[in-house]
ZAVO-223097 format. One record per residue (C-alpha): x, y, z. Coordinates in steps of 0.25 Angstrom, whole numbers, plus 5000, padded with zeros to 4 digits. Each point is the difference from the previous one (the first is absolute). Example, Ala and Ser with C-alpha at 12.3 -4.5 7.8 and 13.67 -1.06 7.14 Angstrom:
2
   c1   c2   c3
 5049 4982 5031
 5006 5014 4998
//
This chain:
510
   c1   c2   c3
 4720 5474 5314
 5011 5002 5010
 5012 4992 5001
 5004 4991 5011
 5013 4994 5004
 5002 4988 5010
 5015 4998 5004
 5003 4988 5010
 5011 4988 5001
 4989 4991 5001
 4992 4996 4987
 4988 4994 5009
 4998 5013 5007
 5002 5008 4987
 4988 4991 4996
 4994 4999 5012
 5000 5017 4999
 4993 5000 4985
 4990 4990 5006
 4995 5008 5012
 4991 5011 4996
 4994 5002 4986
 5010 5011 4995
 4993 5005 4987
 4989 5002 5008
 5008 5012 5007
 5004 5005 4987
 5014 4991 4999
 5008 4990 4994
 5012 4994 5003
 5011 5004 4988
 5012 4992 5007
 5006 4991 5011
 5015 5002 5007
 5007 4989 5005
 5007 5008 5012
 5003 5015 5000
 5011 5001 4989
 4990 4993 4990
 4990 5009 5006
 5006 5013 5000
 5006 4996 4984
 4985 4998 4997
 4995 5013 5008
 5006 5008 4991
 4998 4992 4988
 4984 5002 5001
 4998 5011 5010
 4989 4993 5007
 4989 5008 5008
 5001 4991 5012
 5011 4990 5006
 4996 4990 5009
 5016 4996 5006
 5003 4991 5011
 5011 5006 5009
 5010 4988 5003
 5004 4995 4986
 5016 4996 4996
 5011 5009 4995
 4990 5013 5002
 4990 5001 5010
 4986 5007 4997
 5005 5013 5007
 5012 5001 4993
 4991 4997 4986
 4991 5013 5003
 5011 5009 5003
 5006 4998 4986
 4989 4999 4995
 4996 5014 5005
 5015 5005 4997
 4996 4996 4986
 4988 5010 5001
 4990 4988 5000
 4989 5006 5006
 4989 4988 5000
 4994 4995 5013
 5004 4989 5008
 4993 4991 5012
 5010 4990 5007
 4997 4986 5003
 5007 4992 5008
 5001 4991 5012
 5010 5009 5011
 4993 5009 5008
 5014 5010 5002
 4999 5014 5004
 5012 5004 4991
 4994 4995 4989
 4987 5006 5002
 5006 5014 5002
 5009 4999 4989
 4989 4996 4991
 4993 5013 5007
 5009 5009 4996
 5002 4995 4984
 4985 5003 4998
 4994 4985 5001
 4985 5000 5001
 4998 4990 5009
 5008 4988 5007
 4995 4988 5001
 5002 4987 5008
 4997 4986 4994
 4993 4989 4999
 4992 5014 4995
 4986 5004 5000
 4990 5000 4990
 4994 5010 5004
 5011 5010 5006
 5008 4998 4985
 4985 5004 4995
 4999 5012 5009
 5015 5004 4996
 4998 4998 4986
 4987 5008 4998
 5006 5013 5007
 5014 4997 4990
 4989 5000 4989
 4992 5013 5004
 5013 5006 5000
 5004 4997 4986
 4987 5004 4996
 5002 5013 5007
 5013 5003 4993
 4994 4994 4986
 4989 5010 5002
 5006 5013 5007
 4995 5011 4990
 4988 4996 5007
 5003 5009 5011
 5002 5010 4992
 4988 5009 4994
 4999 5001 4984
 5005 5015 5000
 5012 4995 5009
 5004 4989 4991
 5000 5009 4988
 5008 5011 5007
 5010 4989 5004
 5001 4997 4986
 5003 5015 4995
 5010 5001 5010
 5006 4986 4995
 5000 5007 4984
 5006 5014 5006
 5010 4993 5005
 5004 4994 4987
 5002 5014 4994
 5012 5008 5002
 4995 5016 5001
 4991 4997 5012
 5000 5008 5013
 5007 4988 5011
 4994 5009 5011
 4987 4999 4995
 5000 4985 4996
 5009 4998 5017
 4986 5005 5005
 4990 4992 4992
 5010 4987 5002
 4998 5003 5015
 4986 5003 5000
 4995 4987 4992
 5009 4992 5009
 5009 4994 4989
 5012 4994 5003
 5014 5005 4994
 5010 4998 5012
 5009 4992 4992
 5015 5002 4997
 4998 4997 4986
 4990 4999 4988
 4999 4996 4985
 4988 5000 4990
 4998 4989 4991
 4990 5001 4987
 4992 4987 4996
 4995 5002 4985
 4994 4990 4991
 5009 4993 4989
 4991 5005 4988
 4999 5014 5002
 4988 5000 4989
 4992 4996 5011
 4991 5011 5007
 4995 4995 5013
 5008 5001 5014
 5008 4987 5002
 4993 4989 5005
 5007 5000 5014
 4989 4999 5013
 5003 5003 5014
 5004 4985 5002
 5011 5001 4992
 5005 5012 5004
 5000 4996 5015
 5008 4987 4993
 5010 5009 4996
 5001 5008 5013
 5002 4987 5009
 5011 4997 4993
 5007 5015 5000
 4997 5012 5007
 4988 5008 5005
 4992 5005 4987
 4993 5011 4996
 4991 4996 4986
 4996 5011 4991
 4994 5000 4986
 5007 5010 4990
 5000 5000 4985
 4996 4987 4997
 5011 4994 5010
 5000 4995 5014
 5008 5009 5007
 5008 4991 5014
 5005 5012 5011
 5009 4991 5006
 5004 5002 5014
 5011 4995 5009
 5008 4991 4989
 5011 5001 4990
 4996 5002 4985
 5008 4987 4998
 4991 4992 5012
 4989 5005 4992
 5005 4996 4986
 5000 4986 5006
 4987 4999 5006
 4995 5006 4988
 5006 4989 4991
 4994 4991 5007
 4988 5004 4999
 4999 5001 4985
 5007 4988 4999
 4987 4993 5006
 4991 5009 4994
 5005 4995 4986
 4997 4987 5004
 4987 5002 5004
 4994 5009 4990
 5010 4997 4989
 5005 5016 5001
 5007 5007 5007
 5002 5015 5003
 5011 5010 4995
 5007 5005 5014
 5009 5012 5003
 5007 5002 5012
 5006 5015 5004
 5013 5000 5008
 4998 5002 5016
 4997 5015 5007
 5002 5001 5016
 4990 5011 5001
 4985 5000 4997
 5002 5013 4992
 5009 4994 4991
 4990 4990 4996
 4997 5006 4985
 5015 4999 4997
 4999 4986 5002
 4985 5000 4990
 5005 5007 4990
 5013 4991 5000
 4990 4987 4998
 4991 5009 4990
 5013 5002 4991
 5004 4986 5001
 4985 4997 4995
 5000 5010 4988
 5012 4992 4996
 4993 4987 5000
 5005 4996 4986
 5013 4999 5007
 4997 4988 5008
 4987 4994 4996
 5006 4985 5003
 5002 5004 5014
 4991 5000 5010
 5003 5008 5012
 5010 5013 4995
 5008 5010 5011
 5009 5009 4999
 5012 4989 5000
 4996 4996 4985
 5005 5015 4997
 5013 4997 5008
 5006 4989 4995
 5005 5008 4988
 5008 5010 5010
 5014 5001 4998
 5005 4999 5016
 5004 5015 5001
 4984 5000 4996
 4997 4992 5010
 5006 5010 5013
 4994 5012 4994
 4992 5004 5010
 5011 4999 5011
 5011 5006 4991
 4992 5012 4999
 4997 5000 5014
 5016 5002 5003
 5002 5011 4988
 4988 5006 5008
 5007 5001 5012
 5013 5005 4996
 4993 5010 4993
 5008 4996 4987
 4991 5006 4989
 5010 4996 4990
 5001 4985 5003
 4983 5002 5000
 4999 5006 4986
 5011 4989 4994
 4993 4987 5006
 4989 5006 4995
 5005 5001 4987
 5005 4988 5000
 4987 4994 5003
 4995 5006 4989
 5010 4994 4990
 4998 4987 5005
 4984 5001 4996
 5005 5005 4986
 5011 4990 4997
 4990 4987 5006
 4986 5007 4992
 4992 4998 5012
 4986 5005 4999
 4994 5012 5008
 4990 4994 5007
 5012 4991 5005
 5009 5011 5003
 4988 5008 5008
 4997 4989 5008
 5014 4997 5004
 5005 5013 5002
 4987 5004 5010
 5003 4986 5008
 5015 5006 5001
 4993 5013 5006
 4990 4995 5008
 5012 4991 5008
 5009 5014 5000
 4991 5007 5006
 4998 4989 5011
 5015 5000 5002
 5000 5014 5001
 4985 5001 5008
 5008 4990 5011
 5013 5007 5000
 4996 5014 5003
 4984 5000 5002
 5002 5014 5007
 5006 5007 4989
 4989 4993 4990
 4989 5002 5009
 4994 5012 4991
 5003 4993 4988
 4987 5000 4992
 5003 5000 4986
 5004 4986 4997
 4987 4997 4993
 5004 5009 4991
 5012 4995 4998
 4995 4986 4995
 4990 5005 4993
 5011 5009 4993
 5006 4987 4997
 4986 4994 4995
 4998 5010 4989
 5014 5004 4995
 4999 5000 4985
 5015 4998 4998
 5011 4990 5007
 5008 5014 5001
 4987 5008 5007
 4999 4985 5008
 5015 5001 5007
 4998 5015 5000
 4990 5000 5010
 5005 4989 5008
 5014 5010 5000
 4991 5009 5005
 4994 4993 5013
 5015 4994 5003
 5006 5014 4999
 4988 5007 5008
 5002 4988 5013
 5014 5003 5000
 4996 5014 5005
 4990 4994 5008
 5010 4991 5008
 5011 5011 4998
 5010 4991 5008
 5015 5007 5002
 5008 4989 5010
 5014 5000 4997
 4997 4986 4995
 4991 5002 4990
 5010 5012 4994
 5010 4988 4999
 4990 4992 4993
 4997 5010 4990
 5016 5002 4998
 5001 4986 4998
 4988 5000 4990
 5006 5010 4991
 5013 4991 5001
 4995 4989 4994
 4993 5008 4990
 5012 5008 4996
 5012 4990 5004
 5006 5002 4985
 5001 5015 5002
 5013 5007 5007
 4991 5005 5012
 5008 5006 5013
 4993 5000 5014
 5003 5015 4999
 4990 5001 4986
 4989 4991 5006
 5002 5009 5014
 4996 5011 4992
 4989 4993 4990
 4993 4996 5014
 5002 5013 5006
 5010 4994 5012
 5014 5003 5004
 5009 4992 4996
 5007 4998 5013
 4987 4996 5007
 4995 4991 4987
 5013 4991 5003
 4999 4999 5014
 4985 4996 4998
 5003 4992 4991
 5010 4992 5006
 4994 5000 5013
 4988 4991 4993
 5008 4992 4990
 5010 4997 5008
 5011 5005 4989
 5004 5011 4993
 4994 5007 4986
 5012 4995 4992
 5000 4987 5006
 4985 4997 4996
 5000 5006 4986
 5009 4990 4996
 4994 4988 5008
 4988 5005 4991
 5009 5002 4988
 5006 4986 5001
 4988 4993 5003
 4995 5005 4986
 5012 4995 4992
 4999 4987 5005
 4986 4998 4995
 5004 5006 4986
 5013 4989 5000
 4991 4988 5004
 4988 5005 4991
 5007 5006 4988
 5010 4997 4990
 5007 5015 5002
 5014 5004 5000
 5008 5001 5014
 5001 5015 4996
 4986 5002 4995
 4995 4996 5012
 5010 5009 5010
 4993 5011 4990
 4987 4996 5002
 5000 4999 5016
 5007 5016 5001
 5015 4996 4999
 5008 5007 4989
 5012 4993 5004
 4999 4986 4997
 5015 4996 5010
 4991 5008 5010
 4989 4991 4998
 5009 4989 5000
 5004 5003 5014
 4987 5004 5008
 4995 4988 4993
 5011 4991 5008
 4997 5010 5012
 4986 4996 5002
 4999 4985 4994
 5014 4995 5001
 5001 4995 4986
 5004 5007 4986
 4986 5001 4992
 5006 4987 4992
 5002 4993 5011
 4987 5003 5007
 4994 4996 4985
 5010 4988 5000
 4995 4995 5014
 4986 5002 4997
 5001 4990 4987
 5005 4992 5010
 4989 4998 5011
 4988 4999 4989
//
């Protein structure tokens, strides 16, 4: 049956409505009534109906105004207006929002029977569209569906057979999810019909359902993996109170492009190999992993992306060293490392792929680079590779501005602020003269070599005076100043305190 929803201020034409014609005998039955249009729209998106019936004049939102959010909200049911003004503006704004039909009341039977039996043969249309296709046509659409779920297929090849069976991938992002039963002891496919997939896809985006290794398999299109988390929950929660059971769901993290679609696949097919990890929960993404990131975890990708871009190879290696410590010190496991450190690729290589799409065009071994990721035998082998691919697309980008050779001096600043570096050793380390560096540099900064080594200096020691219990002159030793009264006095320069003071003041304001 389909589901019908009647929304009008009046409750004796909302009766009067489910009166008029015999509506199971047209396949429907009504699953709510709105009081006016922000009861209606709340209710619309609550049940997804596949028809709305919806008067036009109603108070606080009128029946346009109802469609157009609904539609904003990608609610893509049917809609026949009723109501008692026969207004141009009405009509063509009703027009224009997709609205089968307009129709004036008191309404006739038989033109509301008329409307309804095309809105029917519709949805039956849609319910049935593999009917148009052939049998050979329907299984090639399905080997196309699988291909793109593996990561060493020929995208030119699978770019001419989307094309060619007509399949619709014009979207500006995709996810897979994976539906499995809860007792994996159990053989057969998991008992989810058409009905219920085209339940789930009202609800989120446009779907593509395939059959893979005992698991339904959802190509998600046009939606965030969180959108789809959602809808998904939904779903099993009513499932479980049907059938008592629900299903173990994994969601991968979002792609923008169609050929990235097996990154996001093998995200979810990770997360379901690890299903011990969360088998109280009903719906798991790629979030459940991230909780446990530390915040510098959590802007890897687009810390990266910078290092990339200045070219700074020695920042790259030691963030991903210190990556890799991290994973050590908090034992995580490898599948939860994997999965995390190919969702942090796949969003650094869409910075990079918006960025500089020229200079990336050719780029055609980032397949490889995941499934590098995917097989490393070693946490070392794991940031190795990843080293590798950040170090071969700051060839690739090879970006020289006078900006970006600032950045790279400020980099190694903050890396080697302890040390007694001169703009004449780094001027030589970078392969500059010194002169030049120092006018570059101050021309970006705004002030000189000297002046910003110790603003970085200082800005270090007082950290270490509010978070340690070191010595006055253990920390002027610590942030590259042999000469604690010279410390003393660039410290008064820049902050306008003595370190006890600023520590004393501090105290003060907590």
């Amino acid at each position: 049956m389909y589901q019908l929803m009647i929304i009008d201020d009046e409750p004796v034409v909302r009766e009067g409505i489910k009166q008029l014609i015999p509506w199971s005998e047209y396949n429907f039955t009504v699953c709510a009534e709105g009081v006016d249009g922000k009861d209606g729209l709340k209710k619309i998106l609550e049940h997804s109906p596949d028809l709305v019936l919806v008067d036009i004049k109603m108070p606080g939102m009128t029946g346009i105004e109802l469609i157009r959010e609904a539609r904003k909200h990608n609610f893509e049911g049917k809609f026949i207006i009723l109501t008692g003004y026969s207004d141009f503006e009405f009509a063509k704004s009703a027009i224009s929002l997709g609205v089968r039909a307009y129709l004036l009341k008191p309404i006739d039977e038989n033109e509301l029977r008329d409307n309804v039996k095309e809105v029917l043969a519709e949805l039956e249309a849609k319910r049935n569209l593999d009917d148009y296709y052939t049998s050979s046509e329907i299984k090639a659409r399905q080997v196309v569906l699988r291909r793109l779920l593996r990561p060493s297929e020929d995208k030119e090849s699978l770019r001419r057979e989307i094309k060619l069976y007509g399949m619709d991938f014009k979207y500006s992002r995709f996810c897979v999810a994976i539906i499995s039963p809860k007792n994996k002891d159990v053989e057969q496919e998991p008992n989810i019909d058409m009905e219920q997939v085209e339940n789930i896809q009202k609800r989120s985006a446009k779907i593509d359902p395939i059959f893979v290794d005992n698991t339904l398999v959802l190509i998600c299109k046009g939606c965030s993996y969180l959108e789809v988390r959602e809808h998904l929950l939904h779903y099993n929660q009513r499932i479980r109170q049907e059938k008592k059971e629900g299903y173990f769901i994994t969601v991968g993290q979002d792609v923008t492009r169609w050929e990235d679609i097996n990154f996001s696949y093998e995200c979810a097919k990770l997360l379901l190999d690890n299903s011990f990890l969360y088998k109280d929960m009903d719906v798991v993404c790629i979030d459940d992993l991230k909780t446990g990131y530390s915040d510098g975890e959590s802007k890897f990708a687009e810390h990266l992306c910078e290092l990339i871009e200045i070219g700074d190879r020695e920042g790259i290696y030691e963030r991903l060293q210190n990556l890799k410590e991290m994973y050590r010190s908090k034992v995580v496991k490898e599948t939860d490392i994997k999965v995390q450190v190919i969702h942090n690729i796949v969003l650094l290589h869409g910075m990079l792929e918006k960025k500089y799409p020229d200079k990336l065009a050719d780029y055609k071994d980032f397949d490889a680079v995941t499934e590098a990721v995917k097989k490393s035998d070693s946490l070392d082998s794991l940031i190795e590779n990843v080293n590798r691919y950040a170090v071969e697309m700051t060839e690739k980008i090879g970006i020289t501005t006078t900006e970006n050779i600032v950045k790279r001096v400020l980099a190694y600043m903050e890396r080697n602020y302890v040390q007694d570096i001169k703009l004449e050793d780094i001027a030589k380390l970078f392969s500059y003269n010194s002169a030049y560096l120092g006018k570059v540099f101050k021309k970006v900064t705004g002030d000189s070599f000297n002046n910003v080594l110790n603003s970085i200096r200082i800005k270090n020691a007082k950290k270490l005076l509010l978070e340690s219990d070191l010595k006055v002159y253990q920390i002027s030793d610590m942030v590259g100043y042999s000469n604690t009264d010279y410390f003393y006095t660039k410290f008064k320069k820049h902050v306008g305190l003595s370190p006890k003071e600023f520590v004393d003041k501090h105290k003060l304001n907590m």
